[in-house]
C-alpha positions as CSV (number, residue, x, y, z in Angstrom):
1,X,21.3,-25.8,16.1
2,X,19.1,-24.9,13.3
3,X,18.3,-27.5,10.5
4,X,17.9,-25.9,7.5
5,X,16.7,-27.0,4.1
6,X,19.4,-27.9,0.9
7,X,18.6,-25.9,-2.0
8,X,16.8,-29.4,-3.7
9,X,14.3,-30.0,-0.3
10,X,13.2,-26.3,-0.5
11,X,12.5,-26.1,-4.0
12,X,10.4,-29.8,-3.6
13,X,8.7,-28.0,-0.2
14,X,7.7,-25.0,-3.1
15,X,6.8,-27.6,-5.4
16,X,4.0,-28.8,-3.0
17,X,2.6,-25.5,-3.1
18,X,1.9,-25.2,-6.4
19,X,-1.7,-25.7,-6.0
20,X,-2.1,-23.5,-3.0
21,X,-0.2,-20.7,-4.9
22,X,-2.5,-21.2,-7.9
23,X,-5.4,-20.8,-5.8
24,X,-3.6,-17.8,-4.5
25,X,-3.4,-16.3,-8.4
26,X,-7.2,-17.4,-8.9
27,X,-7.8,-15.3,-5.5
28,X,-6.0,-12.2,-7.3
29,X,-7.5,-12.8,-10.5
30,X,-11.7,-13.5,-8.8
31,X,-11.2,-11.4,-5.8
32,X,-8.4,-8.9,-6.5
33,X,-9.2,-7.3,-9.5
34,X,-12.6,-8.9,-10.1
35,X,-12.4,-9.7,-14.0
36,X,-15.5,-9.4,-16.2
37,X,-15.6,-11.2,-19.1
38,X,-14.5,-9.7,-21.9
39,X,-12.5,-7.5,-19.8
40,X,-8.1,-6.1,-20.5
41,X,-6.3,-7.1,-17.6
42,X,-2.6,-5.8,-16.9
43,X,-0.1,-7.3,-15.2
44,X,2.8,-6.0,-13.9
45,X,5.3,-8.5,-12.6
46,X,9.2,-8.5,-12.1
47,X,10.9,-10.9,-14.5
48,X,11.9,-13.0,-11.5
49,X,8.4,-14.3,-10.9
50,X,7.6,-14.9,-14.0
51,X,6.3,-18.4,-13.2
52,X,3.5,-16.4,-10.9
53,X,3.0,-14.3,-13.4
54,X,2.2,-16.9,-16.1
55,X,-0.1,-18.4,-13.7
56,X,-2.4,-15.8,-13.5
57,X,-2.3,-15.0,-16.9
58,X,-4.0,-18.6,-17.0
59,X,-6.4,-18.0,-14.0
60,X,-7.2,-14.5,-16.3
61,X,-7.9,-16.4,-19.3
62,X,-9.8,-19.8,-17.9
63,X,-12.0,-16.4,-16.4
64,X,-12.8,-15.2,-20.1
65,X,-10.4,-12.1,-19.8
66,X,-11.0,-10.1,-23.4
67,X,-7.2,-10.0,-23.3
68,X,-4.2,-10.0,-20.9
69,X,-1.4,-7.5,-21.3
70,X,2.1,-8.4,-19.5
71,X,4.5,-5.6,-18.2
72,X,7.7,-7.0,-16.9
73,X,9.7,-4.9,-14.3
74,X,14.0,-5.8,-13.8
75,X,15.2,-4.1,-10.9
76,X,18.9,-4.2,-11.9
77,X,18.3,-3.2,-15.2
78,X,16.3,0.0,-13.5
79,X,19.7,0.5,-11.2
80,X,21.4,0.5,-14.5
81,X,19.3,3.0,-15.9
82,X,19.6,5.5,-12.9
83,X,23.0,4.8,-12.1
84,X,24.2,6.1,-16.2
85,X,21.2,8.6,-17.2
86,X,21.3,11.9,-16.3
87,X,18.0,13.1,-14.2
88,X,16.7,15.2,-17.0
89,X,15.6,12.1,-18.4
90,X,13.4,11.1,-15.7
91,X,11.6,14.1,-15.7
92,X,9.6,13.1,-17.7
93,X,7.9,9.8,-19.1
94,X,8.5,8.3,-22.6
95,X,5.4,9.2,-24.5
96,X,5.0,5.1,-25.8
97,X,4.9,4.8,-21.6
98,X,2.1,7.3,-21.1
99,X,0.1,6.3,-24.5
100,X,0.1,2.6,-22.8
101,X,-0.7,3.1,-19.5
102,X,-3.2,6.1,-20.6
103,X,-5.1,3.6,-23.5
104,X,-5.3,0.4,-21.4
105,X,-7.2,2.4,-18.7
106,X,-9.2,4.4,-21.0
107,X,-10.3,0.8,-22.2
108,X,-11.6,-0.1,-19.1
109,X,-8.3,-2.2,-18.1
110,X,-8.2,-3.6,-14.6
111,X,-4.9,-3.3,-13.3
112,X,-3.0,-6.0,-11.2
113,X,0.8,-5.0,-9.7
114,X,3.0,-7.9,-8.7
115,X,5.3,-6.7,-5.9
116,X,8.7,-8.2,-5.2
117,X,11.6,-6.8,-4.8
118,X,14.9,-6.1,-3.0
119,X,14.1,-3.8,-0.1
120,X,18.1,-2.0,-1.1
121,X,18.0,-2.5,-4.9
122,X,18.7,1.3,-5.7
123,X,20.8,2.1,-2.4
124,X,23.4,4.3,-3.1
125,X,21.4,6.1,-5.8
126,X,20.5,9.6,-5.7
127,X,16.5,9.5,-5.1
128,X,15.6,12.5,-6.6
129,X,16.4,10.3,-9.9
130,X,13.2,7.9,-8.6
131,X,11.1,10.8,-7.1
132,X,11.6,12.5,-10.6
133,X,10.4,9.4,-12.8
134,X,7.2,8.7,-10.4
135,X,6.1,12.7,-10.0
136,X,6.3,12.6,-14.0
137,X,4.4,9.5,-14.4
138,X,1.7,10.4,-12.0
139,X,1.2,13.9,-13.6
140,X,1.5,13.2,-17.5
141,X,-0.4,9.4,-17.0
142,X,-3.2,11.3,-16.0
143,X,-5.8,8.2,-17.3
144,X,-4.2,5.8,-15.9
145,X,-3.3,7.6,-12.4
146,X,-7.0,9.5,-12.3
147,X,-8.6,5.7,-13.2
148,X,-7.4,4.5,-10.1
149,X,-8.4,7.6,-8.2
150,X,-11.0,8.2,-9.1
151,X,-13.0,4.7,-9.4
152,X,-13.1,4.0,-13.0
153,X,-10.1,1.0,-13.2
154,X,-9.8,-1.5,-10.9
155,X,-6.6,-2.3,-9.3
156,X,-4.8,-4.6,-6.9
157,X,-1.4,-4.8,-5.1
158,X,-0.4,-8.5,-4.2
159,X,3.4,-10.1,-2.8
160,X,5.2,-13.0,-4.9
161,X,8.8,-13.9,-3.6
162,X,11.8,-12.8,-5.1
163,X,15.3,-13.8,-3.4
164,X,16.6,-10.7,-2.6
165,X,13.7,-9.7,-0.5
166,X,13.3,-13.7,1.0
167,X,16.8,-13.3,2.3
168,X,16.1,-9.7,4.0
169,X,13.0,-11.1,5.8
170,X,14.8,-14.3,6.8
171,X,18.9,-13.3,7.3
172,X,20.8,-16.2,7.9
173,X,18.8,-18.6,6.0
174,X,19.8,-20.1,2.6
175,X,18.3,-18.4,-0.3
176,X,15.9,-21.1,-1.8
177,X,14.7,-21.9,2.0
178,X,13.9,-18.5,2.3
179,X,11.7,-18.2,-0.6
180,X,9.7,-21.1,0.4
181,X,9.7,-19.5,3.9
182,X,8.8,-16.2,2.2
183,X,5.9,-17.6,0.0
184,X,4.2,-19.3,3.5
185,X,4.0,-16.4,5.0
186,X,2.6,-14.5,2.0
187,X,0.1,-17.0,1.7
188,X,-0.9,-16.6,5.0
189,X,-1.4,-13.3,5.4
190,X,-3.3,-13.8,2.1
191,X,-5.8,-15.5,3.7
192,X,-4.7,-17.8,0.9
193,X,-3.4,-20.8,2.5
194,X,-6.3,-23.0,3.1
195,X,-8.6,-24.6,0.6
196,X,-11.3,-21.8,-0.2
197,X,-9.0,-18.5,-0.1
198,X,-12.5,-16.4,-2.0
199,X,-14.6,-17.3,0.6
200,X,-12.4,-16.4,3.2
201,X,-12.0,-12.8,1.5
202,X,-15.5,-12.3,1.7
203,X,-16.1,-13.8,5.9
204,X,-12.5,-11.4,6.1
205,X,-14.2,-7.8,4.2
206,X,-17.4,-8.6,6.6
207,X,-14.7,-8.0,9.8
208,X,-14.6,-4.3,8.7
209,X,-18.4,-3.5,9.1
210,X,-18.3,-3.1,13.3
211,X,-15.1,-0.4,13.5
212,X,-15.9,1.4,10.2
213,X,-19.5,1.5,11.1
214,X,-18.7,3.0,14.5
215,X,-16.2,5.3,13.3
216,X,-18.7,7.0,11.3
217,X,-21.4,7.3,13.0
218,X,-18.7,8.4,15.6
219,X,-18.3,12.1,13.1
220,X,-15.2,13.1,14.9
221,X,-13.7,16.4,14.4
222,X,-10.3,15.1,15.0
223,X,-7.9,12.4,15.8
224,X,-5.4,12.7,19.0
225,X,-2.3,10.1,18.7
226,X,-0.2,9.5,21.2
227,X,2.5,7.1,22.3
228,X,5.4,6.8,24.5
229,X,8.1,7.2,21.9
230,X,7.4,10.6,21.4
231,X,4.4,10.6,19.1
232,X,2.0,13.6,20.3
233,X,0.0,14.3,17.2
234,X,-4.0,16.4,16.5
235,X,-4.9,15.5,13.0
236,X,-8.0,16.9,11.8
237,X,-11.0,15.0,9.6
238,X,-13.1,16.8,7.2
239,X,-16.8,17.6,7.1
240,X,-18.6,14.7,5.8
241,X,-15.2,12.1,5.6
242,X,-16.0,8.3,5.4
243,X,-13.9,5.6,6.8
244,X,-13.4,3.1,4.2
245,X,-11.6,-0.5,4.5
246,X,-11.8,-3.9,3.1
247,X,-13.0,-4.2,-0.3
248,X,-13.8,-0.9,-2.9
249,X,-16.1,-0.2,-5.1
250,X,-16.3,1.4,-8.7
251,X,-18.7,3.9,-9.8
252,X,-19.8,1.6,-11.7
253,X,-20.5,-0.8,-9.2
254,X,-17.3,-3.3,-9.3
255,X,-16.3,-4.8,-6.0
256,X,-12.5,-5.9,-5.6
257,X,-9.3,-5.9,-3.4
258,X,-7.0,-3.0,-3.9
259,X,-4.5,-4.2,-1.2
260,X,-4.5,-8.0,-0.9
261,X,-3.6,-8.3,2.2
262,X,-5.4,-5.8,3.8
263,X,-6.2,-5.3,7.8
264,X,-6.9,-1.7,7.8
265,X,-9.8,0.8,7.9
266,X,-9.1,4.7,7.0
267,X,-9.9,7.7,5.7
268,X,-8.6,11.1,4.3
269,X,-8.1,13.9,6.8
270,X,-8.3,17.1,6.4
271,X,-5.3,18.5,4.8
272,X,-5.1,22.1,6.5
273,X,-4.9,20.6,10.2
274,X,-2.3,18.6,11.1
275,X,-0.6,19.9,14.5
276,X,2.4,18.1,16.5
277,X,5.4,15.3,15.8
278,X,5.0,11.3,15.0
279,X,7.9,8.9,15.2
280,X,8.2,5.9,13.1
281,X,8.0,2.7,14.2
282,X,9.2,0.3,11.2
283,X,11.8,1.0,8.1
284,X,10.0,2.5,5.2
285,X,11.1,1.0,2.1
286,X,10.7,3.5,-0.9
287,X,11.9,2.5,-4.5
288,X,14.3,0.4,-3.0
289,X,15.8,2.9,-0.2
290,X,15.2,2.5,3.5
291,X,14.5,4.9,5.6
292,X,14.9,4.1,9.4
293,X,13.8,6.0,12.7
294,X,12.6,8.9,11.6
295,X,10.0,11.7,12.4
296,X,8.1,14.8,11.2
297,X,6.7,17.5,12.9
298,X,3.3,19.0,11.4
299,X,2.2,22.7,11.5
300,X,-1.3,23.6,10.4
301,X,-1.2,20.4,8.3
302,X,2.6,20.8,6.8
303,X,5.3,19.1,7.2
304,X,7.9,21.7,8.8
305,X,10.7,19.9,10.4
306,X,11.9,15.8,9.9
307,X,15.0,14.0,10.4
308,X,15.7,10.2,10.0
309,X,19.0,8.3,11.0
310,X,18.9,6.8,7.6
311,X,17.8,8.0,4.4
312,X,17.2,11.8,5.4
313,X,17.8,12.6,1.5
314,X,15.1,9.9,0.4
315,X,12.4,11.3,2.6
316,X,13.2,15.0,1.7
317,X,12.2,13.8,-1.3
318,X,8.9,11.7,-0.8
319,X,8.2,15.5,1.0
320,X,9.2,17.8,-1.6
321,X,7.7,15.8,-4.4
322,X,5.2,18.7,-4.9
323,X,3.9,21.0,-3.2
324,X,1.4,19.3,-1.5
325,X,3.5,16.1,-0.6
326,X,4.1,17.6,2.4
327,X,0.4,17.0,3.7
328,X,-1.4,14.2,5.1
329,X,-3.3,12.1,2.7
330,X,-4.2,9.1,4.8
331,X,-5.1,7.7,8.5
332,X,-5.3,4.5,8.7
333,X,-5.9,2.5,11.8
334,X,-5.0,-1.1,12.4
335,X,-5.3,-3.4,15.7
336,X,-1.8,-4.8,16.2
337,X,-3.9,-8.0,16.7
338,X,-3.3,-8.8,12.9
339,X,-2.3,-11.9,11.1
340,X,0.8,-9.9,9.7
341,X,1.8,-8.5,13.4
342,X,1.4,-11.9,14.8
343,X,3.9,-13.5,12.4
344,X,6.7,-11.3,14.0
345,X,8.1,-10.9,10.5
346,X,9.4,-7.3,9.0
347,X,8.5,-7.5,5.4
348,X,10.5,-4.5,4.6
349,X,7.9,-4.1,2.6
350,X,4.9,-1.3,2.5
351,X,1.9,-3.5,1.3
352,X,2.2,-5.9,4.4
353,X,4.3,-3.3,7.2
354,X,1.3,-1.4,6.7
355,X,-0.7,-3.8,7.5
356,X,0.4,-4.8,11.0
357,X,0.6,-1.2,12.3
358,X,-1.5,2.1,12.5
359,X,-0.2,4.2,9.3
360,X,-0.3,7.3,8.0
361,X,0.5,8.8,4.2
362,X,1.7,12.1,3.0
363,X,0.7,12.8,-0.4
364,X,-2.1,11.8,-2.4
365,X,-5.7,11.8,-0.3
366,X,-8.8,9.4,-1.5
367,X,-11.6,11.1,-3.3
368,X,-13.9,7.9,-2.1
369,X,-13.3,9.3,1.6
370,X,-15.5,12.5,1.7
371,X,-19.4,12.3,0.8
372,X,-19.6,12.8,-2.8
373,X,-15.9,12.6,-3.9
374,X,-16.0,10.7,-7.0
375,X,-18.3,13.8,-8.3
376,X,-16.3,16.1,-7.4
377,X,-12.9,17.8,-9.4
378,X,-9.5,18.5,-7.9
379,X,-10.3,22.0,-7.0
380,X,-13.4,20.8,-5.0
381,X,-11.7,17.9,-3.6
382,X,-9.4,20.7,-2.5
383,X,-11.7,22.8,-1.2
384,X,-13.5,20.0,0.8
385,X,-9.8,19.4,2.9
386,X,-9.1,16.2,0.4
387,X,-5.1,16.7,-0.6
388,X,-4.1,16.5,-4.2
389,X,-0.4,15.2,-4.9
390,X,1.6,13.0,-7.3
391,X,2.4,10.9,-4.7
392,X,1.5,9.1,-2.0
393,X,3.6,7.2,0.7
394,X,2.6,5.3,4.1
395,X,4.6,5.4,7.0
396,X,4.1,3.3,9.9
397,X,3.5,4.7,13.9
398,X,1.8,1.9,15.0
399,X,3.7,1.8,18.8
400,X,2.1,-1.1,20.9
401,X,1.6,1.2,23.7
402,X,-0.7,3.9,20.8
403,X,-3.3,5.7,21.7
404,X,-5.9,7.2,19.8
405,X,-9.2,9.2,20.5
406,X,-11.6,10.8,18.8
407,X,-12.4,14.1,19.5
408,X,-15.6,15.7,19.0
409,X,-16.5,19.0,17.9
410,X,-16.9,20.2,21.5
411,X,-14.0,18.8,22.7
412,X,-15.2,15.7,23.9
413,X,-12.6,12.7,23.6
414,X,-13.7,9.1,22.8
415,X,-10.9,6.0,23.2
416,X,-10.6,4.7,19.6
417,X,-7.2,2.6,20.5
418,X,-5.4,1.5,23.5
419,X,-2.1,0.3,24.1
420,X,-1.9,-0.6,20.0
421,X,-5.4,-2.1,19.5
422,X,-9.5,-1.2,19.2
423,X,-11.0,0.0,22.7
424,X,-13.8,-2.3,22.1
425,X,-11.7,-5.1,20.6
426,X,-12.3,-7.8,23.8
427,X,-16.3,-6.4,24.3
C-alpha cells in the first residue's frame, strides 16, 4: 500500500522548497537568459504559476533588469477561443500581438517562456485552428521569430508545475502530491536542486565539448539510424554543418541557456536528403494534442507517407504547415544515460521528452549549424541545405537498442551510438 500525502503535507513539503525553487528562477534569470543590466526581459507564464512567475520577476529586478514585461497564458480560456471562433481568425495575428512581440525584440528584449500545461488541454479540437494561429505568428512576427533565429534576442524555455500536467506524469496520485512530486523532478533535471544550481550549469555545458568536438572533426556526409522497431533511416548533413549543444551564443557575444534542461548535442541536416522510415518512441504532445506511435517515411528529404494510431490529423498538420514542414530541420543526439531518462518519468512534455531520447524535428532548421549562417539570408541558408519553415517540431526515436553511424564521404561508417548511447561513452 502506497502512503500518500493530504493536500496540507504536500503543500508544507512545496513550502520547503521555496528556496530551492527561487534559486531555480535565479538560475533562469543568471543562466537562462543571461540579463544585462539595463536590459527588457519578457516573461511568458500561464496564470497558474503565477507565484513562479513573480519570483523571477524579482530575481530580474534584484539583477538590474531595465524593465520586466509579463505575458500571461490561460489554457482554458485558449480552448474557449478555438472551440467558438471560426479559423479565419487564426489566420492571422492581431496586429497589437505582432507590434508587441515585434517591438520588445527590436529593443533588444531577452525572452523567457514558462512551460506548463495540460498535455490534452485542446483535445477534441480541430488542429488546423492551432497550426493556423502559430504559422501566422511565425510569418507576420518576423522580429521577434527572426531574433531568435537568427542570434540577436536571447531566449530560454524552462518547466513550472501546473496540476493538470502533475497528475498526467503521476496518475493515481492526489493532485497537490503530484505537483510537489512534479516540481522535484523538475528541479532535478534542472540541475537545480542542490545549493549552487549556476555553477553546476557551467561544470554541465563543459560535458558537451568531448561528443561535439568529435562529431565535427568527424565531417560526416551522413547519418545512418537504425533500430529494431523499424527505424531504417540515411539522413544527410550539409557541407560545412556544426554540431552545436549546451549553451548559445549571440552575435553579439551573449552566452545563455535556450533549453534549460538540456542533454543534447545537434545540428541541421541537409534538407534535400532524407531517405527511409523512423518510428516514434514517446507521445509527442503538440498544443495540447498527443500524438502516439507513429512514423514517417522520407523520400529525397520529404516527408511522403506517415500514419499514427492517435492524432493522424494533428501531425498532418505539423507536416503541411508549409511547404517545407515536411523536411527535416534537426538531428539531435542524446545518450539515454541522462538525468531525464534515468528518472523513468514521461513528461508528456517536449522540452524534457526530448531530452532523454535521440530526436529529430521537421520544420524550421538552425542558421547557427552551418559555417557562417548568421550572415547568411533565407535564400542562402536555403541554398546551403539549411530548411526554412514556420515551424518547428521534435519528435522522439530514441529506441534503447539505436544505432547510429556516421558515414563518410566514401562510404566509410563510423559507430556514433550503440544500443541507445555514445560508442565511446564507457572509454
Amino acid at each position: 500500500m502506497t502512503l500518500r500525502m493530504s493536500p496540507a503535507e504536500a503543500d508544507a513539503a512545496i513550502s520547503a522548497l521555496s528556496p530551492q525553487i527561487d534559486l531555480y528562477a535565479d538560475l533562469l534569470v543568471k543562466k537562462g537568459v543571461a540579463l544585462r543590466p539595463g536590459q527588457e526581459l519578457v516573461v511568458q507564464s500561464p496564470v497558474e504559476c503565477a507565484d513562479f512567475a513573480r519570483r523571477v520577476v524579482r530575481k530580474a529586478y534584484a539583477a538590474r533588469a531595465g524593465h520586466v514585461t509579463v505575458i500571461w497564458t490561460d489554457e482554458v480560456m485558449t480552448r474557449m477561443e478555438y472551440e467558438n471562433v471560426g479559423l479565419p481568425y487564426f489566420e492571422h495575428t492581431p496586429s497589437w500581438k505582432v507590434e508587441q512581440l515585434n517591438s520588445l525584440a527590436e529593443k533588444g528584449a531577452c525572452f523567457l517562456f514558462l512551460e506548463g500545461s495540460d498535455p490534452a488541454a485542446l483535445q477534441g479540437i480541430d488542429p488546423a485552428k492551432p497550426a493556423a494561429a502559430s504559422r501566422a505568428r511565425n510569418a507576420e512576427c518576423k522580429a521577434f521569430r527572426d531574433g531568435m533565429d537568427f542570434g540577436r534576442n536571447v531566449w530560454c524555455i524552462a518547466g513550472v508545475p501546473v496540476e493538470a500536467w502533475a497528475t498526467k506524469v503521476f496518475p493515481d496520485t492526489p493532485t497537490r502530491e503530484a505537483v510537489y512530486r512534479l516540481w522535484m523532478a523538475i528541479l532535478q533535471v534542472a540541475r537545480a536542486d542542490g545549493d549552487d544550481p549556476q555553477s553546476a550549469w557551467e561544470t554541465h555545458n563543459a560535458t558537451f565539448e568531448k561528443n561535439k568536438r568529435l562529431l565535427n572533426e568527424g565531417c560526416y556526409d551522413a547519418l545512418r539510424y537504425h533500430s529494431s522497431n523499424g527505424t531504417d533511416l540515411v539522413v544527410g548533413l550539409n557541407k560545412g554543418h556544426i554540431w552545436e549543444g549546451g549553451c548559445s551564443r549571440t552575435v553579439s557575444g551573449t552566452v545563455y541557456f535556450p533549453n534549460i534542461p538540456t542533454e543534447e548535442v545537434f545540428t541541421t541536416p541537409d534538407r534535400t536528403r532524407a531517405d527511409g522510415v523512423v518510428y516514434s518512441v514517446l507521445p509527442l504532445v503538440h498544443q495540447g494534442q498527443v500524438i502516439k506511435d507513429f512514423w514517417m517515411r522520407f523520400e529525397n528529404g520529404c516527408v511522403v507517407e506517415f500514419d499514427a494510431a492517435q492524432g493522424k490529423d494533428v501531425l498532418r498538420n505539423i507536416i503541411e504547415t508549409d511547404e517545407n514542414s515536411c523536411r527535416l530541420g534537426e538531428c539531435a543526439l542524446i545518450s539515454k544515460n541522462t538525468p531525464i531518462r534515468e528518472t523513468g518519468l514521461l513528461f508528456y512534455d517536449t522540452l524534457y521528452d526530448e531530452n532523454a531520447s535521440c530526436h529529430l524535428a521537421i520544420g524550421m532548421g538552425f542558421p547557427e549549424c552551418i559555417e557562417g549562417g548568421y550572415d547568411m539570408d533565407s535564400d542562402e541558408l536555403v541554398a546551403h541545405g539549411i530548411n526554412r519553415s514556420h515551424t518547428h517540431v521534435d519528435f522522439m526515436i530514441g529506441a534503447d537498442d539505436l544505432d547510429v553511424w556516421g558515414v563518410k564521404a566514401d562510404g566509410t561508417e563510423v559507430p556514433l551510438f550503440i544500443d541507445g548511447q555514445w560508442a565511446w561513452e564507457d572509454e
